[in-house]
C-alpha positions in Angstrom: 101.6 85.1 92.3 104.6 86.4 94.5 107.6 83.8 94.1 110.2 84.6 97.2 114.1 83.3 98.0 115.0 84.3 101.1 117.9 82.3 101.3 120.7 83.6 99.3 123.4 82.4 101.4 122.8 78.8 100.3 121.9 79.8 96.6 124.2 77.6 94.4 124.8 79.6 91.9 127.3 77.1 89.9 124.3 74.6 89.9 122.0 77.5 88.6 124.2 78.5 85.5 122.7 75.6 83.5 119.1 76.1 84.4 119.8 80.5 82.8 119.3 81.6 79.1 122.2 82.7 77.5 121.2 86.5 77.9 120.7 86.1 81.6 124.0 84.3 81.9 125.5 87.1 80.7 124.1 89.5 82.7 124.4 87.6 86.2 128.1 87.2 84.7 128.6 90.9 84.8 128.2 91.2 88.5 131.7 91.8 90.2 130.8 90.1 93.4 129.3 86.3 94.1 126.2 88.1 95.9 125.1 90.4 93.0 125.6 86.8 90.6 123.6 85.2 93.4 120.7 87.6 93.6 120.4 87.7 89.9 120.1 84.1 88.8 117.8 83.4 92.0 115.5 86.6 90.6 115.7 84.4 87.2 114.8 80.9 88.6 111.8 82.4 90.3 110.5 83.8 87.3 110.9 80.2 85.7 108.9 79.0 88.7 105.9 81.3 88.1 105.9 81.1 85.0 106.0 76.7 85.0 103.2 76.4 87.7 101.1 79.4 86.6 101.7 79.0 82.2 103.1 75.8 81.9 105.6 77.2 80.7 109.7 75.4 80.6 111.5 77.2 78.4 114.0 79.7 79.4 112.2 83.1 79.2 114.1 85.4 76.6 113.6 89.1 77.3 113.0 92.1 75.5 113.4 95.7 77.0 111.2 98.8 76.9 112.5 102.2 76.6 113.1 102.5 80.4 114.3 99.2 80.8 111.6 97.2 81.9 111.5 93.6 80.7 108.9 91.1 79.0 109.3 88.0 77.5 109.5 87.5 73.9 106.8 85.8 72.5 104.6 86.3 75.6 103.3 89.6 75.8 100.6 88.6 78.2 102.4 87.4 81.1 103.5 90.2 83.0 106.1 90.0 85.7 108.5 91.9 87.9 111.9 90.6 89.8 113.9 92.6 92.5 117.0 91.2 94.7 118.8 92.6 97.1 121.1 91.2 99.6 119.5 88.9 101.7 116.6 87.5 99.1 115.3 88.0 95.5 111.5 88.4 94.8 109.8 87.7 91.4 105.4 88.8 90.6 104.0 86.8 87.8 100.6 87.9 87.0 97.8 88.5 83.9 98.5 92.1 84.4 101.5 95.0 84.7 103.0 94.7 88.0 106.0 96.1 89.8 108.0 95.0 93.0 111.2 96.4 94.8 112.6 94.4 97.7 115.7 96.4 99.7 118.1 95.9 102.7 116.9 97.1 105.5 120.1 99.6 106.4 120.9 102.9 108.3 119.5 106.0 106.1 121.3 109.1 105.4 119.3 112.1 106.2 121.0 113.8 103.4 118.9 111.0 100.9 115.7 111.3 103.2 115.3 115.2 102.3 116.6 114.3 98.5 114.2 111.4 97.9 110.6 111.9 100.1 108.2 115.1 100.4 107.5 116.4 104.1 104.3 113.8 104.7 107.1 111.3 104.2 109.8 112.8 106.3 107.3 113.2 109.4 106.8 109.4 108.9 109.9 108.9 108.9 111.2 110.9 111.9 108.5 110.0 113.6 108.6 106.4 113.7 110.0 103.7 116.0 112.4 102.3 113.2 113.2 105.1 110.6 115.2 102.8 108.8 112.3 100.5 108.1 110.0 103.5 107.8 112.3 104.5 104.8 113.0 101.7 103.1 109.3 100.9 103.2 108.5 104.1 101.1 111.1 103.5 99.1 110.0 100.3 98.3 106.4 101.3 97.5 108.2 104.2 95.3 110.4 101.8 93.6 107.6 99.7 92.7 105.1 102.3 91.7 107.7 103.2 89.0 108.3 99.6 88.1 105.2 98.9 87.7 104.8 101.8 84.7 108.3 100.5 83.7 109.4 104.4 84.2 112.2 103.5 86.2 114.3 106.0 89.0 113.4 109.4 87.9 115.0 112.8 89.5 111.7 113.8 91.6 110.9 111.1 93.7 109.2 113.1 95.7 105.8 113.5 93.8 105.8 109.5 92.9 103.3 108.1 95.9 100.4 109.7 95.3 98.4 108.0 98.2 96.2 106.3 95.9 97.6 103.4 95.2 96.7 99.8 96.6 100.8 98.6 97.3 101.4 95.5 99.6 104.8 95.9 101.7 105.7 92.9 103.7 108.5 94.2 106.5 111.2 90.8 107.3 113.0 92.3 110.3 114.3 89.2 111.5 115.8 88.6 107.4 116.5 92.3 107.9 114.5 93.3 104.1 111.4 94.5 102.9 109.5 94.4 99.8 106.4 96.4 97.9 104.3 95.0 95.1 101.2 96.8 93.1 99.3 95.5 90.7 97.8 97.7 87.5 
């Protein structure tokens, strides 16, 4: 199930500091600015959400880190789930199997990342579209979230990572000005 917050700008995140485990504390703490501390808890209460109305779950989920990164909660191997935030809203997957999600800003691309980060099927969409800046941050999205998903993480050929066979979900929110991908294993 696909938990959103699109609504950062009233996220009190002095009222959320209680409802965080220690370790997540810590890291929303680490943020410089109020929105990064924002985004983080809000990814956090999400996953608590899924995880009450899907598990029954109420403790605070403690995490554990593979070798790339990726998360899962200790003592709950079978729960899978996958958080993102970005500027304007934070998104959190809770499922019975591996998942990944990104969620970006819609923003103004650099050409100079376009020819770094996408092949030349993904350039022509690109280019060729009404909004490149959506058509970007789409792919980007669905890349983000393919590598997520196998907890890889950012890798130096992005490039190769769509391979046009995966099932991936993108939901475009001009009017919140973000978009987010999901795939499930």
């Amino acid at each position: 199930m696909l938990y959103l917050n699109d609504d950062i700008a009233h996220f009190d995140f002095e009222a959320a500091l209680p409802l965080l485990s220690e370790q997540r504390r810590e890291q929303a703490l680490k943020f410089k600015h109020e929105q990064g501390r924002k985004t983080c808890a809000a990814a956090y209460l999400l996953l608590c959400e899924g995880l009450r109305k899907e598990y029954g779950i109420t403790e605070k989920p403690v995490f554990e880190y593979g070798e790339h990164g990726k998360p899962s909660i200790i003592g709950h191997p079978d729960i899978h789930f996958n958080f993102s935030h970005c500027r304007e809203a934070a998104v959190c997957v809770v499922c019975d199997r591996p998942v990944g999600v990104d969620i970006e800003s819609i923003r103004e691309y650099k050409e100079s990342l376009v020819r770094y980060t996408m092949n030349e099927d993904e350039i022509a969409q690109i280019t060729q579209s009404l909004h490149p800046e959506e058509a970007f941050t789409r792919l980007w999205t669905m890349k983000e979230a393919v590598l997520k998903l196998s907890g890889e993480g950012l890798r130096n050929d992005m490039k190769s990572v769509l391979t046009g066979q995966e099932r991936i979900e993108t939901h475009i929110h001009r009017e919140k000005n973000f978009i987010y991908s999901v795939i499930f294993d």
